[in-house]
C-alpha positions as CSV (number, residue, x, y, z in Angstrom):
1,X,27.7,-160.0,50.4
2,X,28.0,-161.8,53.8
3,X,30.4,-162.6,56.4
4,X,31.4,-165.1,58.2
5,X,33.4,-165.3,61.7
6,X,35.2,-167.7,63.7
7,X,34.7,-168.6,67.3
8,X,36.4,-170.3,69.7
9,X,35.0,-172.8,72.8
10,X,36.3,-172.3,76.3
11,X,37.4,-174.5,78.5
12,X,37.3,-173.4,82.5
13,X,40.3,-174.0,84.4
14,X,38.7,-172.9,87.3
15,X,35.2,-172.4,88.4
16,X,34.9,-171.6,91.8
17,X,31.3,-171.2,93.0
18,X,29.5,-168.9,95.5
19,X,26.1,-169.3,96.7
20,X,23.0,-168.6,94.6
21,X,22.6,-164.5,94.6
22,X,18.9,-163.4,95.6
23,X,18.3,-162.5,91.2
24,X,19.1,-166.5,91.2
25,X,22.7,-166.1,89.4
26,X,26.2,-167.7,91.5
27,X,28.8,-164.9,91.8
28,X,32.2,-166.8,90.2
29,X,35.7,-166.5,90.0
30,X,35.8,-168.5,86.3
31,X,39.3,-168.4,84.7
32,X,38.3,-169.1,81.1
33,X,40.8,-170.5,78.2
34,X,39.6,-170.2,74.4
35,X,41.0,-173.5,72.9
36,X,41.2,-174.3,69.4
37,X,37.7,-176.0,68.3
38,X,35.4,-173.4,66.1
39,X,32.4,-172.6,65.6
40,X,31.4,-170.0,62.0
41,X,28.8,-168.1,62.1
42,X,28.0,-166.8,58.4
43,X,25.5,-163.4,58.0
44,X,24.0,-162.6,54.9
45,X,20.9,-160.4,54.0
46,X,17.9,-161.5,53.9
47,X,14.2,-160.4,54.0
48,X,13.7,-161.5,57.9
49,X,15.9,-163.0,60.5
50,X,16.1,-167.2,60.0
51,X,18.7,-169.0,61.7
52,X,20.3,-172.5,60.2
53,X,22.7,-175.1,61.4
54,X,24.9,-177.4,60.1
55,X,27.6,-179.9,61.3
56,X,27.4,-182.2,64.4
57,X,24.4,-182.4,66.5
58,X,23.4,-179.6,64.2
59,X,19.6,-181.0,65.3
60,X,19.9,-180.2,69.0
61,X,20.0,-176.4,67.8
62,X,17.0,-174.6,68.2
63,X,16.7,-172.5,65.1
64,X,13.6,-169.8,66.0
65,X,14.6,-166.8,68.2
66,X,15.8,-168.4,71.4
67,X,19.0,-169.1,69.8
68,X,21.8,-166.5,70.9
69,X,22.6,-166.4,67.3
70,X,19.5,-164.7,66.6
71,X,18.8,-163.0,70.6
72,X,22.7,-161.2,69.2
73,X,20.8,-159.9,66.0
74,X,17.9,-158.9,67.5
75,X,20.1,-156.9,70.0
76,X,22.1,-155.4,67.9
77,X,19.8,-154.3,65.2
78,X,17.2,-152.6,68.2
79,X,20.2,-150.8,69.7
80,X,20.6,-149.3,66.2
81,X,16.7,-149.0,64.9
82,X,17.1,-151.4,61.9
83,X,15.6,-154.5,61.4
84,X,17.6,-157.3,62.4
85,X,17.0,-158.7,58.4
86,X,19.3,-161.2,58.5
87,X,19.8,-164.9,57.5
88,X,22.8,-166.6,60.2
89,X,24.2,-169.8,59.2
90,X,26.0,-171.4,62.2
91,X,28.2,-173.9,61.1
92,X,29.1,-176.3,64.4
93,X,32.2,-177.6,65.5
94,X,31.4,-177.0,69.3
95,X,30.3,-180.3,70.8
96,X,26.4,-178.4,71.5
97,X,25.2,-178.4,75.2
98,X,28.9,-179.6,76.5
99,X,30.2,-177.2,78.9
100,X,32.2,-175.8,76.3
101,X,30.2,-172.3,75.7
102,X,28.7,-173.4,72.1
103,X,25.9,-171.3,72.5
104,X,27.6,-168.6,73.7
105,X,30.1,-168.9,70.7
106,X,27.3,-168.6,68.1
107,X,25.8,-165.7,69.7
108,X,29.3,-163.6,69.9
109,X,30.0,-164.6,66.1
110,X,26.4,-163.7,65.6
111,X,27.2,-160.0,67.0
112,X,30.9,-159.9,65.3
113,X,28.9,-161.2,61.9
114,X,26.0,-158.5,61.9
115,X,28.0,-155.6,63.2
116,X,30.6,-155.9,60.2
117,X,27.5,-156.5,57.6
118,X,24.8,-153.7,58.5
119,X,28.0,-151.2,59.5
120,X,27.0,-150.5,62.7
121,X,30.3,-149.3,64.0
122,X,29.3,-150.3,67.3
123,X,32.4,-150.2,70.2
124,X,34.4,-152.7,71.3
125,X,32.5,-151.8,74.8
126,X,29.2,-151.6,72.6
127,X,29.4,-155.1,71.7
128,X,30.8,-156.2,75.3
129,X,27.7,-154.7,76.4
130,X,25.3,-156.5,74.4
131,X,27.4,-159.9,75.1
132,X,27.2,-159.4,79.0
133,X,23.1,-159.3,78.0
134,X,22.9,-162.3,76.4
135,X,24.6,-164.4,78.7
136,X,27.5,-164.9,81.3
137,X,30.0,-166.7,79.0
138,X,29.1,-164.6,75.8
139,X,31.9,-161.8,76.8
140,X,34.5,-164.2,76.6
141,X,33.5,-165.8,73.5
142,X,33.8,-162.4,72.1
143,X,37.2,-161.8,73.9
144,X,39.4,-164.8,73.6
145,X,42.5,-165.6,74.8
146,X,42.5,-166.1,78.7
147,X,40.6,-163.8,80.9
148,X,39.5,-164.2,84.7
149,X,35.6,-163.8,84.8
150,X,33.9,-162.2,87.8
151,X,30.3,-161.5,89.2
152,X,28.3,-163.9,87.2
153,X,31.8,-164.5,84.8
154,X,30.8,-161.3,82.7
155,X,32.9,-158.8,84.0
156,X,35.8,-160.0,82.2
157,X,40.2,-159.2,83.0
158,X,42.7,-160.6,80.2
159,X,45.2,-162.9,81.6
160,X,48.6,-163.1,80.3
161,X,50.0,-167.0,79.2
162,X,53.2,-167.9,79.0
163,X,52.8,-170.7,76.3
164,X,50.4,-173.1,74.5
165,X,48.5,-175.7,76.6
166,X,47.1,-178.9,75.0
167,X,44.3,-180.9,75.8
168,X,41.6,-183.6,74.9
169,X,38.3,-182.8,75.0
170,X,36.0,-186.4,75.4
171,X,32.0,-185.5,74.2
172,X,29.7,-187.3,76.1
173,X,26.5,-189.2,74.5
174,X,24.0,-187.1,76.1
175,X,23.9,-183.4,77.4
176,X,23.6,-181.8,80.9
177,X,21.5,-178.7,81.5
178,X,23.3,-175.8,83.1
179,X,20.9,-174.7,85.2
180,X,20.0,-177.9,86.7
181,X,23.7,-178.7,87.3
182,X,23.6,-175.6,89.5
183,X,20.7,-176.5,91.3
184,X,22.3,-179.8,91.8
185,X,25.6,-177.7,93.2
186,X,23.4,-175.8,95.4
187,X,21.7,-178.6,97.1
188,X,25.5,-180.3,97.4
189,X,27.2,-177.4,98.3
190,X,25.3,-175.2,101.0
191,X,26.7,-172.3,102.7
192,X,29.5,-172.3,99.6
193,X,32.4,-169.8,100.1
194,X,32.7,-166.3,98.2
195,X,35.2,-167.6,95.2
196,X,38.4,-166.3,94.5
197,X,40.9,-167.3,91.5
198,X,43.8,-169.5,92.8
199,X,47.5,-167.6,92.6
200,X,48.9,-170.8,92.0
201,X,46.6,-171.3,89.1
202,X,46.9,-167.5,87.7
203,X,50.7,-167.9,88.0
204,X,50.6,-171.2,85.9
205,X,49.2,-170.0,82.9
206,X,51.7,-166.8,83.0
207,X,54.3,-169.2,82.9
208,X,53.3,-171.8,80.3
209,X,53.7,-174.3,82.7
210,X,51.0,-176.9,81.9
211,X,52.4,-179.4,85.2
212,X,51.9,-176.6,87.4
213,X,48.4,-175.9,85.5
214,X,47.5,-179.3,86.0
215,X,48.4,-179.1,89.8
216,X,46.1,-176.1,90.1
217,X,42.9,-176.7,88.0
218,X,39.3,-177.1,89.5
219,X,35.3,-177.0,88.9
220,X,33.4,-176.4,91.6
221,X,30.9,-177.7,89.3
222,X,32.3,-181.5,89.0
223,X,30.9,-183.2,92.1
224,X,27.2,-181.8,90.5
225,X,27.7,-182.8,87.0
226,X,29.1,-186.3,88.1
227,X,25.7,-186.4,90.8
228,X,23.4,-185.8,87.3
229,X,25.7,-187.9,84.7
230,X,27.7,-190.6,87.3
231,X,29.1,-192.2,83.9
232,X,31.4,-189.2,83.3
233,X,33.8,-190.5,86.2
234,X,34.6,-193.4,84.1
235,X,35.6,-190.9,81.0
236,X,37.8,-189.2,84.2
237,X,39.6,-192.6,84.8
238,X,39.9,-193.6,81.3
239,X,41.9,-189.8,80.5
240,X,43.7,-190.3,83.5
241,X,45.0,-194.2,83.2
242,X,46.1,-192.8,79.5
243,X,48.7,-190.1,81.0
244,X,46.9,-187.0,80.9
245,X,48.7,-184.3,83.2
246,X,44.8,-183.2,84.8
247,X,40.9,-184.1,84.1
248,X,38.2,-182.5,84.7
249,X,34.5,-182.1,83.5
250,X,34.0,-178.7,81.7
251,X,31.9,-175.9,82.8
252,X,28.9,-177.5,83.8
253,X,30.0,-180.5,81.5
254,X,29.1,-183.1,79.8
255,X,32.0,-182.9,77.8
256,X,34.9,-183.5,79.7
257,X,38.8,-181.7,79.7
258,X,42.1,-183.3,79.8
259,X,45.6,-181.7,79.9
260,X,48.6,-183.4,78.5
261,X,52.1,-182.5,78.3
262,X,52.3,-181.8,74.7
263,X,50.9,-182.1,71.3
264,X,52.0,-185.7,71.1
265,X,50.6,-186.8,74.6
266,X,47.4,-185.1,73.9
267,X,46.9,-187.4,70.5
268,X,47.6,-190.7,72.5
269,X,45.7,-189.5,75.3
270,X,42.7,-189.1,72.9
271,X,43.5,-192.2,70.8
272,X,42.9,-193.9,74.3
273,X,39.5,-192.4,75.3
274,X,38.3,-192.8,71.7
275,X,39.3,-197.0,72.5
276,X,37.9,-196.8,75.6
277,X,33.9,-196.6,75.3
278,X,33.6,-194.4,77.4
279,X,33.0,-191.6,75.2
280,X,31.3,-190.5,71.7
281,X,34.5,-188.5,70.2
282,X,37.5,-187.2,71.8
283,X,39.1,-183.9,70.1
284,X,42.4,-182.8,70.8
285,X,42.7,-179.0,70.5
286,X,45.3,-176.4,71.7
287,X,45.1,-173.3,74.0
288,X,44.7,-170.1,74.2
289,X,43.1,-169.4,70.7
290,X,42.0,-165.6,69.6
291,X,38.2,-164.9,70.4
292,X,35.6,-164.1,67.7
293,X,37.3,-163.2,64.4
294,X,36.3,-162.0,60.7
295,X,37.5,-164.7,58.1
């Protein structure tokens, strides 16, 4: 027996930024979208816990126990006093160490996967739990939809949308380290504000609106990720030139985000980046998607 479970990415609409909290976290107001680019995570017995990847960039996974595939086992199973006997298969669609909460997906489909194979019957909250300990973008992953992240973008409120938004996600050749792009914010960006989520922004989504969305969207984030990786603002002009509604770098990037009018705008807007050369793929995909899912 085994089982497997879907996950989305995210992309953040908005990422406003405090100031570096004294336990070395940012307090955020992150307004997440799941889009439609997948990650599986498949859990079957096994003798021990082993972790294997396949798909792109599969070799920039780490496969020991630093992996929030296997840190979500190892969770659950001590929560429940059962060895965490498990062999995860993470099959990668996620562009890995983009912006686009990869990691975070694998470690929620990890929980989803092991909690439906050992029985567990843990709570919705249960597994929330767990997620907010394995990292700040886990809870979404788990969640889905829209949501409007707060403290360090675990504490987690469900947004309505009024429609589907489409955009273009361009992978970068080369990866960005989270925490060094907030080091690279907090040395840009002294005495930051407290954040808050934009109304505009919030009102937007409820309305399906993606001209509006595009009017509102933001990453506090950009100005540091385009400091560390100054080639990303060509990808930006490249999106833009092609008639995407908004750009932006995602999360903490590399990968970067563009919003388009519709389905049809979002495949010549990627036909364009892929021409450009500025870029190693560029993936249309559709938002908001469901969050992590049996199949």
């Amino acid at each position: 027996m085994s089982v497997t479970v879907r996950v989305p990415a995210k992309v953040n609409v908005q990422l406003a930024v405090g100031p570096a909290r004294p336990d070395g976290f940012h307090d955020l107001a992150n307004v997440f979208l799941a889009v439609g680019l997948y990650d599986e995570v498949t859990a079957t017995p096994a003798d021990e816990l082993r972790i294997t990847c396949s798909g792109p960039d599969a070799a920039q996974v780490p496969l020991d126990r630093t992996n929030l595939a296997a840190r979500a086992a190892l969770a659950l199973a001590e929560r429940y006093g059962r060895p965490a006997d498990v062999h995860l298969h993470i099959a990668k669609d996620i562009p890995v160490a983009g912006g686009m909460a990869g990691g975070s997906a694998d470690g929620a489909g990890a929980l989803l996967a092991c909690d439906a194979l050992w029985g567990t019957g843990a709570s919705r909250q249960e597994l929330l739990d767990i997620c907010a300990e394995l990292g700040s973008d886990v809870p979404f992953s788990l969640v889905g939809g829209a949501a409007l992240g707060t403290g360090r973008g675990e504490k987690l409120q469900e947004l309505p949308v009024g429609g589907a938004f489409h955009w273009v996600f361009a992978v970068a050749d080369g990866g960005l380290s989270t925490p060094a792009v907030y080091r690279e914010f907090d040395r840009l960006t002294p005495g930051a504000p407290a954040p808050e989520a934009s109304p505009a922004l919030l009102d937007a989504l409820r309305a399906g609106d993606p001209v509006a969305l595009a009017g509102a969207v933001s990453n506090d984030l950009q100005p540091a990720a385009l400091s560390l990786f100054p080639a990303l603002a060509d990808t930006l002009k490249a999106g833009t030139e092609a008639g995407a509604l908004a750009a932006l770098v995602s999360g903490s990037g590399p990968t970067t985000a563009f919003l388009a009018e519709d389905a049809e705008a979002a495949e010549r807007v990627a036909t364009a980046l892929r021409a450009s050369g500025t870029c190693r793929a560029a993936r249309p995909a559709s938002s908001p998607a469901p969050g992590a899912t049996v199949v």
